[in-house]
C-alpha positions as CSV (number, residue, x, y, z in Angstrom):
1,X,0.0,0.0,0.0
2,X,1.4,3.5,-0.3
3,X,-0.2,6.7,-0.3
4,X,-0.6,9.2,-3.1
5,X,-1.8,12.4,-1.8
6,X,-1.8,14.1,1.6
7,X,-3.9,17.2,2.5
8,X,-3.8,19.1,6.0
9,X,-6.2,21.6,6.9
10,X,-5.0,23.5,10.6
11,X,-3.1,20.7,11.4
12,X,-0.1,21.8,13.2
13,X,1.5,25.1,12.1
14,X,-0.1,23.7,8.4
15,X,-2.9,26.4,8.0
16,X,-3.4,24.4,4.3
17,X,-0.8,22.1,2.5
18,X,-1.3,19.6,0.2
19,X,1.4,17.1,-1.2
20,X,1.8,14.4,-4.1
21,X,3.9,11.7,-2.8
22,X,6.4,8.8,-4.9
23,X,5.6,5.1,-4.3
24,X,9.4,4.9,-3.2
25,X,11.5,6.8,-0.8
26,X,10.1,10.6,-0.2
27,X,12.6,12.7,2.0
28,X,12.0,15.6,3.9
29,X,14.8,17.7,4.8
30,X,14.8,20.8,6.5
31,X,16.1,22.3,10.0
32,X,14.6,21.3,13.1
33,X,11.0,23.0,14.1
34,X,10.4,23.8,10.5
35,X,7.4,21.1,10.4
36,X,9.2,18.5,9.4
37,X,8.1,16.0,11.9
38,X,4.4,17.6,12.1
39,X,3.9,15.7,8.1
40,X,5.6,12.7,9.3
41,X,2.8,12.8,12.1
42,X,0.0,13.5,10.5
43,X,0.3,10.3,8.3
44,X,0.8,8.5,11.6
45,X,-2.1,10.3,13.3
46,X,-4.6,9.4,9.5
47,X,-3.4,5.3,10.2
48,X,-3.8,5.3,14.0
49,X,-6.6,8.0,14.9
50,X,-3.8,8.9,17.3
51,X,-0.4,10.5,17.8
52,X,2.7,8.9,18.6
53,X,4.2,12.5,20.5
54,X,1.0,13.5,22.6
55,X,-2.1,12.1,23.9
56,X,-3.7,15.7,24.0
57,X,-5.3,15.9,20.1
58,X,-5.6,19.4,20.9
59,X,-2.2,19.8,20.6
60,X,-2.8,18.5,16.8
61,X,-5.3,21.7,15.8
62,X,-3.6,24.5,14.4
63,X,-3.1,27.4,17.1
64,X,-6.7,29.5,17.5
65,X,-8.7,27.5,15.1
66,X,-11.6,25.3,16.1
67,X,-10.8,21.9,14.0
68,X,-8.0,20.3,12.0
69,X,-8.1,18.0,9.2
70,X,-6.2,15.3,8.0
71,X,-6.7,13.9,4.3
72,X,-5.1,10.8,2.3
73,X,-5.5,8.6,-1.1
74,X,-4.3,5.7,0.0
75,X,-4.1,3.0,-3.0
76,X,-3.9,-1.0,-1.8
77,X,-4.0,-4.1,-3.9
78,X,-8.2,-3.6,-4.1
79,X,-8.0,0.2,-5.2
80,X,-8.1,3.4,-4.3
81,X,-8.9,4.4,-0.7
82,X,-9.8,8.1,0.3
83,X,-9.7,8.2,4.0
84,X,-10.3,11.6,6.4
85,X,-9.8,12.6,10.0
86,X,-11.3,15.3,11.6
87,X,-10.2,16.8,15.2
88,X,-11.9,19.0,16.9
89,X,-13.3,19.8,20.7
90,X,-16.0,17.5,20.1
91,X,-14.0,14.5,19.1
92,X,-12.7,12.6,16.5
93,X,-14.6,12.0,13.3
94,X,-12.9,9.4,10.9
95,X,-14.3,8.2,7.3
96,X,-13.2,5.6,4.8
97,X,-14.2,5.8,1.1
98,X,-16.5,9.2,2.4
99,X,-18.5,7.2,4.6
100,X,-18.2,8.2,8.3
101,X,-17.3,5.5,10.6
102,X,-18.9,5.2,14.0
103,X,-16.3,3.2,15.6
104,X,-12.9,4.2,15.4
105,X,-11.6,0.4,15.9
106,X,-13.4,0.3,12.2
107,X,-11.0,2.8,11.1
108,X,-7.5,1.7,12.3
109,X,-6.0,-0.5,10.3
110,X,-7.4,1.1,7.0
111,X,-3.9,2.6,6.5
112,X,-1.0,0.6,8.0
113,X,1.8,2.5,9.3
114,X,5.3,1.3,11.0
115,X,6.7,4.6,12.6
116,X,10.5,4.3,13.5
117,X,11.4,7.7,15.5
118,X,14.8,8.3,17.7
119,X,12.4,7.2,21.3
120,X,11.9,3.8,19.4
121,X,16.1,3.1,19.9
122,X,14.8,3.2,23.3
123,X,12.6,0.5,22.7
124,X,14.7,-1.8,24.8
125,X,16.1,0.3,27.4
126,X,12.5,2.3,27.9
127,X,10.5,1.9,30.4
128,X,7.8,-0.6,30.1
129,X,5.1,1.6,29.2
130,X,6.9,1.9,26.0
131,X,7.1,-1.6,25.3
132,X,2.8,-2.1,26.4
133,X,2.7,0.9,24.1
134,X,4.5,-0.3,21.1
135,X,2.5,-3.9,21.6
136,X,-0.9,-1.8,22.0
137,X,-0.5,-0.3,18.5
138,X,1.2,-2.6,16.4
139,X,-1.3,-5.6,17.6
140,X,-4.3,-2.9,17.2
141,X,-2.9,-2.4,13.7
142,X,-3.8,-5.7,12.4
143,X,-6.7,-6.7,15.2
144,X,-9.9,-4.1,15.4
145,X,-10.9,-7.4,18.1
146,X,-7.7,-6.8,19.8
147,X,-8.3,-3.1,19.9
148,X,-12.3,-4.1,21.3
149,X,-11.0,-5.9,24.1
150,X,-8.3,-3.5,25.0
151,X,-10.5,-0.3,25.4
152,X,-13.2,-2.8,27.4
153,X,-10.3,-3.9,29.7
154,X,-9.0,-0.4,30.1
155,X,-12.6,0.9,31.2
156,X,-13.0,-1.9,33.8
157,X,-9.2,-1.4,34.9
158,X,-10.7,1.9,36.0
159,X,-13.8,0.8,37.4
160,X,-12.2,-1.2,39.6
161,X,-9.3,1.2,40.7
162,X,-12.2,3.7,41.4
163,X,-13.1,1.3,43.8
164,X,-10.2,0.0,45.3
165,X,-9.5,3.9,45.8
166,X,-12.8,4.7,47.3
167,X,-12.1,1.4,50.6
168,X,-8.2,2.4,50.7
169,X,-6.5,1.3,53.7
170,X,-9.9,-0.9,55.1
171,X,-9.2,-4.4,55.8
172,X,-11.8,-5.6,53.4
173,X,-13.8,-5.3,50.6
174,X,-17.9,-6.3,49.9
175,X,-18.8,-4.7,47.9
176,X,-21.1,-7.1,45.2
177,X,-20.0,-4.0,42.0
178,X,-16.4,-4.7,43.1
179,X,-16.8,-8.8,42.4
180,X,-18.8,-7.9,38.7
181,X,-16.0,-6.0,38.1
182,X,-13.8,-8.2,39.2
183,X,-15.1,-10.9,36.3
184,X,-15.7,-8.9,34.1
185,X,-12.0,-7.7,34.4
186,X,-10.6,-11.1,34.2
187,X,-12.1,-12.3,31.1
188,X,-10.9,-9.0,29.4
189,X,-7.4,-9.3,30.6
190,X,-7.4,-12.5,29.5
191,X,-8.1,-12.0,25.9
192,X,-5.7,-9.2,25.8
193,X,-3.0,-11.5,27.2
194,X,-3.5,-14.1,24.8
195,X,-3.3,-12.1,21.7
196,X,0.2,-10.8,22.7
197,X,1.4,-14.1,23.3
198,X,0.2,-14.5,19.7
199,X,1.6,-11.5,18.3
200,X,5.0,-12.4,20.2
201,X,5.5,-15.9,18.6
202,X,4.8,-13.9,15.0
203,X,7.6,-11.0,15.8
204,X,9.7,-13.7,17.5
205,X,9.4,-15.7,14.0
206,X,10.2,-12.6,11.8
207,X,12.9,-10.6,14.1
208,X,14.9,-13.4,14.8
209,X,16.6,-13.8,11.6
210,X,16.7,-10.3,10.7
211,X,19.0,-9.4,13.5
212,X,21.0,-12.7,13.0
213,X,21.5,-10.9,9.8
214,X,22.3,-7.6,11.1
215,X,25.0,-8.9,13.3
216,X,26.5,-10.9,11.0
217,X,25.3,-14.3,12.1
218,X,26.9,-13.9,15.6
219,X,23.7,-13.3,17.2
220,X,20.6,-15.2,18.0
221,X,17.7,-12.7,19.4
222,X,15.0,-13.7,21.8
223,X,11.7,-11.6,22.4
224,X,9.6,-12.6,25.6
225,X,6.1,-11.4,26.5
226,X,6.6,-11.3,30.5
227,X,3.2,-11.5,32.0
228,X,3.1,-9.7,35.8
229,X,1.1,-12.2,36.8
230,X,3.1,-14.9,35.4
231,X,0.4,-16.7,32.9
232,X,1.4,-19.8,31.3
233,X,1.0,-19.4,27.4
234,X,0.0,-22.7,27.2
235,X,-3.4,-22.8,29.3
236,X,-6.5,-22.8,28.1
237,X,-8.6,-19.2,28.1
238,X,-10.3,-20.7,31.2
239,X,-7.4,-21.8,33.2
240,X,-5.6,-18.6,32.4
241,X,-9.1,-16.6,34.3
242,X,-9.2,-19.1,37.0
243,X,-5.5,-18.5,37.6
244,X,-5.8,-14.6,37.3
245,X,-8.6,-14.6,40.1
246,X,-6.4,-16.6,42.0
247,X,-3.5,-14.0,41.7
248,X,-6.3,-11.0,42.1
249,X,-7.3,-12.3,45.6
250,X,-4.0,-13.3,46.9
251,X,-3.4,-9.4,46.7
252,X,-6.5,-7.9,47.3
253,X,-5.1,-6.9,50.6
254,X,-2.4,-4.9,48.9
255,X,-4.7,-4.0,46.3
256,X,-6.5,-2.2,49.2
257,X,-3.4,-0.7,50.9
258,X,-2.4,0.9,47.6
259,X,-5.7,1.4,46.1
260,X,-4.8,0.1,42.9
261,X,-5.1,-2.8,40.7
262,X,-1.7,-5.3,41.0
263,X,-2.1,-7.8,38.5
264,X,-3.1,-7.4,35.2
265,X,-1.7,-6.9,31.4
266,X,-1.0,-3.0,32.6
267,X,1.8,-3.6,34.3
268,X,3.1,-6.7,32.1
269,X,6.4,-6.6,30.0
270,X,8.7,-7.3,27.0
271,X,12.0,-8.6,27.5
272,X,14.8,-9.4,24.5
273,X,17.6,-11.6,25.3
274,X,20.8,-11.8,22.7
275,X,22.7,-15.1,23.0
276,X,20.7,-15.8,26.3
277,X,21.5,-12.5,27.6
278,X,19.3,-9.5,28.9
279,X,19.7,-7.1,26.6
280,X,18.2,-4.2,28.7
281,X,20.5,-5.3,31.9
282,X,23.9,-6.2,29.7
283,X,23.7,-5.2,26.0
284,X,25.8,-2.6,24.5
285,X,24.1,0.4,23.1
286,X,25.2,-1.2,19.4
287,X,22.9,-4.4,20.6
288,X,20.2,-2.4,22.4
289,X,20.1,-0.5,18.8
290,X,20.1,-3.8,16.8
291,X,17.4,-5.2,18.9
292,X,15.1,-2.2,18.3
293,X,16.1,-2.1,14.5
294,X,15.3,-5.6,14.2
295,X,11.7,-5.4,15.7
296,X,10.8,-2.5,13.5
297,X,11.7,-4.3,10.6
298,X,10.1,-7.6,11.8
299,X,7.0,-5.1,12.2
300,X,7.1,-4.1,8.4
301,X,7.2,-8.0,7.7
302,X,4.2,-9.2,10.0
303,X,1.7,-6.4,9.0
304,X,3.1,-7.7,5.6
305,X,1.9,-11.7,6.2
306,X,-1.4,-10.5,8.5
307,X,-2.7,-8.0,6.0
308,X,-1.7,-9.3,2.1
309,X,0.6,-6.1,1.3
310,X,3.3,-4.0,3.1
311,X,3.3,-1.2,5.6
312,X,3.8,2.7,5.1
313,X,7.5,3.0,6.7
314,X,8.1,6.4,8.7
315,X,11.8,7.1,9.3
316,X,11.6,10.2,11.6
317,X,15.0,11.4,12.0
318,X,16.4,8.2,12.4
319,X,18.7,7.5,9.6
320,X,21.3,10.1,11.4
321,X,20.8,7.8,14.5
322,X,22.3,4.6,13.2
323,X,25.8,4.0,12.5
324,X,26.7,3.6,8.5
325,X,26.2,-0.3,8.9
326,X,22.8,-0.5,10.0
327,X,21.8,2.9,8.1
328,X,22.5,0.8,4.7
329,X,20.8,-2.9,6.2
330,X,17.9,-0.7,7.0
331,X,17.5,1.1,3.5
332,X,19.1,-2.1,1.4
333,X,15.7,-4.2,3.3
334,X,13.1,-1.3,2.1
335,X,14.5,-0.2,-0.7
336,X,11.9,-0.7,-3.8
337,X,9.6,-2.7,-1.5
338,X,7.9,-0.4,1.1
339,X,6.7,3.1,0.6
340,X,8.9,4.7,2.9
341,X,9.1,8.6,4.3
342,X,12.7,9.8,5.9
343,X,12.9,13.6,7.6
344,X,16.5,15.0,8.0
345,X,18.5,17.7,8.2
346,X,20.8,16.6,5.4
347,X,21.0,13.6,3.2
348,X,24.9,15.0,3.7
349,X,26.9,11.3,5.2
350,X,23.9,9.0,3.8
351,X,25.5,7.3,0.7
352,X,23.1,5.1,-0.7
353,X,21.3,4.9,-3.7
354,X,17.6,4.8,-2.5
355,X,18.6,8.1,-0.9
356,X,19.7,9.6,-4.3
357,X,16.6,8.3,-6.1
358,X,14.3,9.7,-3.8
359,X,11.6,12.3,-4.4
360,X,13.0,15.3,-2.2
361,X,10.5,17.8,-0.5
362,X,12.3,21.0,2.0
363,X,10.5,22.1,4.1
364,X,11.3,26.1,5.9
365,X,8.9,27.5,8.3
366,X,5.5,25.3,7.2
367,X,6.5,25.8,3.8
368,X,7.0,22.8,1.3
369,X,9.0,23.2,-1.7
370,X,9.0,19.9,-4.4
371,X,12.5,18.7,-5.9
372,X,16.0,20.1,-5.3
């Protein structure tokens, strides 16, 4: 899939641009702050209804106006696809092929995306939030019932620390809204637990090769879904929920204490191991970067199997990030295959030919010029 034409309408410090796009390599170089990143965004923001640098959507709506807009032709295998987002006080409203969509989870995954920014090197040394995060949208991506069952777990994760909060520091709890909660919290935790056991063994399966390519055959990588509550893969949907509620009252006293939820896929993690080792506790930045290169390429190649064509690739300012080595395996992997979109400062020091062949776009104060 690539996309042909992007519009913006108050989006940013874009009062109205509009842009014609190669199927290839499209680079935007300017300085920093120019609104560089703020393009690179928006494409993100038209996949994922969301943004990858704030959760305020305010923030997205061009300073003083009361809406921002966000418009692509995006061609796949079937066609032509004209989707639209709209932002505004009110809301989001999202339509595909004109037709407005009254569930975002109908939207995502219209317009796949794999978004590669200088935080993502962090990927492995990040907190965990930023791994949950990076599961959360690439699994959303290709599962709108993956995206169902996160937002219903999410609401009763909240329920039920409202709860907790309102009987902090009592010895006990009966309260008959707490135990509904309770089960209905399980069996959404559950589901969302399973798929990213499943969504592991696929990016196990694709990055595992890629970076015993990138490091020349001298390593083997390992990615682990680490479940707080420490879940067995291998159980059955109901032996996973029996076991949760067994975990969820052993520390509903602490629960209590701290007026929180404990256990639960909000506090699970990822964990990457190179030649049995912990990458995040003894791998050298080169490995740390190698791991998080090879996931983001395994990404391009998953969405690729799940979905029948390949992901829009978004390099934002990363090329500048990698050492010469893995700057080349990264282009020589999308070069001629993926629709790809790089922002720098200078294609000065990256000596590759998809950089040459690319369609070239400067951008100087929310201004974009075409060529040169």
């Amino acid at each position: 899939m690539f996309i042909e034409r992007l519009e913006l309408t108050n989006y940013r410090n874009y009062e109205s641009l509009a842009l014609t796009f190669s199927k290839t390599i499209n680079v935007l170089i300017g300085e920093n702050a120019q609104g560089k990143t703020n393009i690179m965004e928006s494409i993100y923001v038209l996949s994922m209804a969301k943004s990858h640098r704030t959760s305020n959507d305010k923030e997205l709506i061009r300073w003083s106006e009361e809406y921002g807009k966000i418009k692509g032709d995006v061609h796949k295998k079937y066609g032509r696809l004209p989707l639209e987002l709209t932002l505004s006080k009110k809301g989001k409203k999202a339509k595909v092929n004109h037709l407005e969509q009254s569930r975002l989870s109908d939207y995502i995954g219209q317009l796949n995306v794999v978004m590669f920014a200088p935080e993502d090197l962090h990927l492995v040394k990040g907190s965990p939030q930023v791994r949950r995060r990076f599961l959360d949208m690439e699994i959303g991506q290709i599962s709108p019932v993956y995206l169902h069952d996160l937002l219903t777990f999410q609401k009763l994760l909240k329920q039920r620390n409202h709860l907790l909060k309102m009987h902090q520091g009592k010895s006990s709890l009966n309260d008959v809204m707490f135990d509904v909660y309770t089960d209905q919290y399980i069996q959404a935790a559950v589901s969302v637990i399973r798929k990213r056991f499943q969504f592991m063994e696929l990016l196990q399966k694709w990055a595992e090769p890629i970076h015993f390519g990138i490091s020349r055959g001298l390593e083997k990588l390992e990615v682990r879904y680490n479940p707080v509550s420490g879940l067995d893969q291998n159980k059955t949907f109901e032996q996973m929920a029996d076991y949760l509620r067994q975990k969820l009252q052993a520390s509903k006293s602490q629960e209590l204490a701290r007026g929180v939820t404990l256990t639960g896929p909000h506090r699970d993690d990822l964990q990457f191991f190179v030649n049995g080792y912990d990458v995040q506790t003894y791998g050298s930045q080169g490995q740390q970067r190698t791991t998080a290169l090879s996931l983001k390429l395994a990404e391009i190649e998953l969405i690729k199997q799940e979905v029948g064509e390949s992901p829009v690739l978004l390099l934002d300012d990363v090329l500048s990030e990698l050492d010469d080595y893995r700057q080349s395996h990264l282009l020589n992997t999308i070069q001629g295959e993926v629709q790809t979109f790089v922002t720098t400062t200078s294609v000065d020091g990256i000596n590759h030919d998809t950089i040459t062949q690319a369609a070239i776009y400067n951008v100087t104060q929310g201004h974009v010029d075409e060529g040169a």
